[in-house]
Wavefront OBJ file of the C-alpha trace (Angstrom):
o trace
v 0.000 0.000 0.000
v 1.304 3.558 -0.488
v 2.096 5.599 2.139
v 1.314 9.273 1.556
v 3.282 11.751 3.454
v 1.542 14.280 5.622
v 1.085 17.952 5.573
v 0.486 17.744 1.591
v 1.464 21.307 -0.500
v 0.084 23.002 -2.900
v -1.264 25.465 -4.335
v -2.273 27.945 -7.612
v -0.351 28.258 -10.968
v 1.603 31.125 -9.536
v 2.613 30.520 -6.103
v 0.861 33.766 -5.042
v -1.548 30.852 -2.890
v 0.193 28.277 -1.262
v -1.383 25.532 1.498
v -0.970 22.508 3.426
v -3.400 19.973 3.792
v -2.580 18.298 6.971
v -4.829 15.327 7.129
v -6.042 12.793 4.868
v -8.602 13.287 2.711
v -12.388 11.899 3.583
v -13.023 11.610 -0.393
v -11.789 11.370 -3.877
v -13.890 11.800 -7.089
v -14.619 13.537 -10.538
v -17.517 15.681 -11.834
v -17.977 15.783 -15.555
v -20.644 18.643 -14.834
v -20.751 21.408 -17.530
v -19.878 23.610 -14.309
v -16.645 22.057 -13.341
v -15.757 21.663 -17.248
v -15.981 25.830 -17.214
v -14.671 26.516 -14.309
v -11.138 24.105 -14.841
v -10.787 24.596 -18.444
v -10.754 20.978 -18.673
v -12.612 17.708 -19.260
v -13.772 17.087 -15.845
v -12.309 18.438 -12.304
v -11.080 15.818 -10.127
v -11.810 16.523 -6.331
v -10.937 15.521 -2.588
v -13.157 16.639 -0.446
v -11.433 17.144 3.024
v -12.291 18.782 6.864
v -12.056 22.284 7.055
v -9.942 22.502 9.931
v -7.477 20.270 8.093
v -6.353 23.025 5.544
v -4.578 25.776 6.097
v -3.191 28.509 3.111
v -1.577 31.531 2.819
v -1.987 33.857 0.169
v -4.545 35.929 -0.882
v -7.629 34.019 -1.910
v -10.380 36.099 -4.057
v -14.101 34.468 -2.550
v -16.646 33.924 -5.357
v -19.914 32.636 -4.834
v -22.553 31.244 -6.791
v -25.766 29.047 -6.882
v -25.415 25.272 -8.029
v -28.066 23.395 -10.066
v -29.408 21.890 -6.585
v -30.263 24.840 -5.024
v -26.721 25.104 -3.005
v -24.754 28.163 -2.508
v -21.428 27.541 -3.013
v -17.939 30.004 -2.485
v -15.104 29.075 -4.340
v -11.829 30.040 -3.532
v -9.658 31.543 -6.251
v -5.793 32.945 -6.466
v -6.283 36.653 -6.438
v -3.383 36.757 -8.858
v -3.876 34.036 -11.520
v -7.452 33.326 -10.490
v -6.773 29.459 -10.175
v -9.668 27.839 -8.669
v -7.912 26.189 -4.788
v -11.035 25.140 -3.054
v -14.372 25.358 -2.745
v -17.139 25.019 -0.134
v -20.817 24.583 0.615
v -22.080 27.582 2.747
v -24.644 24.777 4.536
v -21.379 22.340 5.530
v -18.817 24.926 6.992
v -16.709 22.110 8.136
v -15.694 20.682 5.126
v -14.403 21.681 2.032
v -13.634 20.613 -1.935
v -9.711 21.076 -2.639
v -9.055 20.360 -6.448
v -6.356 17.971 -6.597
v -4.546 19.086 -9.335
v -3.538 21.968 -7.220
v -1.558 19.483 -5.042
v 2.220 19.467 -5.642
v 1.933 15.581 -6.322
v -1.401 14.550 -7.314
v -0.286 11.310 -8.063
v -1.966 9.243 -5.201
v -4.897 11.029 -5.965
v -7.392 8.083 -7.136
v -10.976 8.738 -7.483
v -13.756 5.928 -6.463
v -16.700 7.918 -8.664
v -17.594 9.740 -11.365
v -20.564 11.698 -11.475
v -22.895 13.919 -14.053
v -21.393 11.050 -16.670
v -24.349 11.982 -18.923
v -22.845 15.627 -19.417
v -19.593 14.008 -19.948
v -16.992 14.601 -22.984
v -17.833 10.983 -24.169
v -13.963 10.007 -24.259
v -13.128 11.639 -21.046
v -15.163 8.656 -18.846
v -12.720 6.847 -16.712
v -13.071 3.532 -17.242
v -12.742 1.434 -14.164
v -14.127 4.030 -12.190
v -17.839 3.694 -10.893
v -20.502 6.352 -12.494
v -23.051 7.098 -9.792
v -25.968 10.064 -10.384
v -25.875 13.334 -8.306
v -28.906 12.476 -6.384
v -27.114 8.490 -5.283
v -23.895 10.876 -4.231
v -23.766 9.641 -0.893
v -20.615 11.473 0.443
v -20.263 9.718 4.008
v -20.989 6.176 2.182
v -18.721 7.107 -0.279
v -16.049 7.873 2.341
v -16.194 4.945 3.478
v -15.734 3.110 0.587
v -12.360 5.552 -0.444
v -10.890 5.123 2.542
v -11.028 1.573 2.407
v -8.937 1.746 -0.731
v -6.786 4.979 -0.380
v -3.251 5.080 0.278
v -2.078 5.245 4.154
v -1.122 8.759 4.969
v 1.750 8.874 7.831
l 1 2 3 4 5 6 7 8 9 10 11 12 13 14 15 16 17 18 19 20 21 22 23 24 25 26 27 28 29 30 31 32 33 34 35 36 37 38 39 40 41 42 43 44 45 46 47 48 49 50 51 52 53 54 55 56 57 58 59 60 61 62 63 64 65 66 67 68 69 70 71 72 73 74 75 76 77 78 79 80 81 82 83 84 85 86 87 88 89 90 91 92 93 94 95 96 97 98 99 100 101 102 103 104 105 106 107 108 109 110 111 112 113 114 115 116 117 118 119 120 121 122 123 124 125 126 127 128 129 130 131 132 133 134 135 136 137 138 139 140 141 142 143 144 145 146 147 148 149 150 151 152 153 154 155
């Protein structure tokens, strides 16, 4: 098994932000939502979701909220300089948090245990392997569960 080393960097494409998550992460997965396609730039955004009090950054941060499709207010935290998107979090769970991995120094540990909003998905950016599950099955403390069952040891 691999054993991840703890505090974890990271941080935006500038270095203006810079953080430490200290902990291990309660969840790994991707989101093919058009949302997360717009806001990364990419094909999908692959997240960790992880306990508040477990992160800690320096830099300034520019807050930006908005309203998902469920209803949801959410405030993302972007680099004030380069506007990379660091975190995000619900405004109804204030103790936890979405980091997106591929702000991590070394995301290679990173493995995600779902996929989800498959059906708005670039059709060849589906990770095979990897479970689809709909937004409304999203279980996040069952899901937990099941990640950290499989996820690396973190010492």
């Amino acid at each position: 098994m691999k054993v991840v080393s703890l505090p974890q960097p990271g941080g935006c494409a500038c270095g203006a932000v810079r953080y430490r998550l200290n902990a291990a992460p309660l969840l790994a997965f991707v989101c093919h939502c058009h949302d997360c396609q717009s806001r990364t730039g990419s094909a999908f955004s692959l997240t960790l979701v992880i306990q508040t009090a477990d992160f800690h950054h320096d830099g300034l941060v520019e807050p930006m909220r908005r309203t998902t499709h469920s209803g949801r207010e959410v405030e993302h935290g972007n680099c004030a300089h380069c506007r990379v998107p660091v975190f995000a979090h619900a405004l109804i769970a204030p103790g936890f948090m979405s980091l997106r991995a591929g702000t991590l120094d070394d995301a290679s540990w990173v493995a995600p245990i779902v996929q989800t909003f498959v059906e708005s998905a670039i059709p060849w950016a589906v990770i095979p392997g990897v479970r689809a599950v709909t937004w409304e099955e999203f279980d996040y403390v069952a899901l937990g569960r099941e990640w950290a069952a499989s996820a690396p040891r973190f010492a």
